[in-house]
N, C-alpha and C positions, 0 to 999 in steps of 0.2 A: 235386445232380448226383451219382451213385453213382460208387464208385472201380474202377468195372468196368461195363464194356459188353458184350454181345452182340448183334451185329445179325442182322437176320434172315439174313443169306446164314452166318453162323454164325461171323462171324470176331470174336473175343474182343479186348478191350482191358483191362489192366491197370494201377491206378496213373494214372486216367485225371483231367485236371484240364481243363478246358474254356478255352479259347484267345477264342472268340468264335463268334457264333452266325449265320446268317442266314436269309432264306426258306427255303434249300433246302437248307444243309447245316451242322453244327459243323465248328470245327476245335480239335482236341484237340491236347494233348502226353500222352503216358504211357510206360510202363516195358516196352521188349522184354524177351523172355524168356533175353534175354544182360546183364539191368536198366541197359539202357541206355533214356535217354530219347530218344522218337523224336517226333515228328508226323505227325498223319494230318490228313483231312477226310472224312467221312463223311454221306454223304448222310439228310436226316431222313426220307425215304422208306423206307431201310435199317434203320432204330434202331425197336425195339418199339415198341407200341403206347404204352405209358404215357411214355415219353419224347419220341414226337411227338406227346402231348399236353401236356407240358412247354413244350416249345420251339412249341408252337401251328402246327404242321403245318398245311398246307394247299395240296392239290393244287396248285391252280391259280397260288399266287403260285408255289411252288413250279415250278412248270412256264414259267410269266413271266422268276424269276429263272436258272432254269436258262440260255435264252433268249437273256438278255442277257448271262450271261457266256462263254457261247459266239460271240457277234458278238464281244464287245470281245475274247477272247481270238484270233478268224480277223483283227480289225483286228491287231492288237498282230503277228501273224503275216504276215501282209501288209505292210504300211505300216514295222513297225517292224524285221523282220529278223529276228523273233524263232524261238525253234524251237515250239513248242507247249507244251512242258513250260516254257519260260523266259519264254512268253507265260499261264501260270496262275498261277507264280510270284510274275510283275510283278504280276498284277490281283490275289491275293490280297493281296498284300502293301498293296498301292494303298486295296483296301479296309479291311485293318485300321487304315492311317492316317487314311484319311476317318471311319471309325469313331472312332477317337479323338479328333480332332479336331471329332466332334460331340458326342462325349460331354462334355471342358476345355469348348467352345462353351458346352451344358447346366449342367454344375456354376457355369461365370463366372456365369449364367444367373442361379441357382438362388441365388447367393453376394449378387449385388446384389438378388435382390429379399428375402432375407432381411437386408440392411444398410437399408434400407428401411423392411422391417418394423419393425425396431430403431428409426432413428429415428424413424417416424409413434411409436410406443410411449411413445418420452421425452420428445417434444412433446406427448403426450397428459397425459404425468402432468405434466409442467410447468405445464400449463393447469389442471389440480382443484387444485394445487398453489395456482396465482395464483388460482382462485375460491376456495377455501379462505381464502384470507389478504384476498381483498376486502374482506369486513366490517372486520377489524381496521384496514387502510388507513382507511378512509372515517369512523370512529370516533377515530381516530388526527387527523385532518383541521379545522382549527380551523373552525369555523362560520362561514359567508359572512356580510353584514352583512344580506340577506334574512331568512335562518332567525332571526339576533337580536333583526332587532325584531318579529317577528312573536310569537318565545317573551316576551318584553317586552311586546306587546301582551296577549297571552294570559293573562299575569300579573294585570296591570293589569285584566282584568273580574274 
């Protein structure tokens, strides 16, 4: 991600570090030109070519998700009292949690099947470990009364 943006309507970002990503648009934090840190979101429609191919742009989800956060955002405004601005707020906000909470979900994910792997591993060497040491067992092991008189028979011709 570059520490500076231009989009195509021309407006510059500075000092820019990426917040989170989605179908249709980032949301960045970076440095006004009073170097204060602000926030934006920027639509991936907007951002050069080389960066909607970064973020894997794509009209149409793009136009899908646009979509649906314009319904949740007219529900949020309807039903919840909301003003418009405090109804994009809430759904950004909504989604960077759901976002996060898929991501812990992933890594818990990711965590147990890697403890997993670990064990299948040391049960594995466990086991070459015990066939490794079979023979010395079984040598180790006083001879049944079968094997004895049989090697005794064997003798004896």
């Amino acid at each position: 991600m570059p520490d500076e943006i231009t989009t195509l309507s021309g407006k510059t970002y500075e000092g820019v570090k990426l917040q989170s990503a989605t179908a249709n648009e980032i949301y960045i934090t970076y440095i006004d030109n009073e170097s204060v840190m602000q926030a934006d979101n920027i639509k991936l429609a907007n951002l050069p070519p080389d960066l909607q191919k970064h973020f894997k742009y794509d009209q149409k989800k793009a136009a899908l998700a646009d979509a649906k956060e314009k319904e949740e955002e007219a529900k949020l405004v309807s039903n919840g009292g909301m003003t418009p601005s405090q109804a994009r707020i809430y759904y950004y906000n909504n989604t960077l949690e759901r976002r996060q909470d898929e991501a812990d979900a992933a890594a818990a994910a990711a965590a147990e099947k890697e403890k997993e792997a670990e064990e299948l591993k040391e049960r594995q060497v466990e086991a070459r470990e015990q066939a490794a040491q079979a023979p010395m067992i079984q040598a180790q092991k006083p001879p049944d009364q079968v094997n004895v008189i049989q090697v005794q028979q064997q003798q004896q011709q």
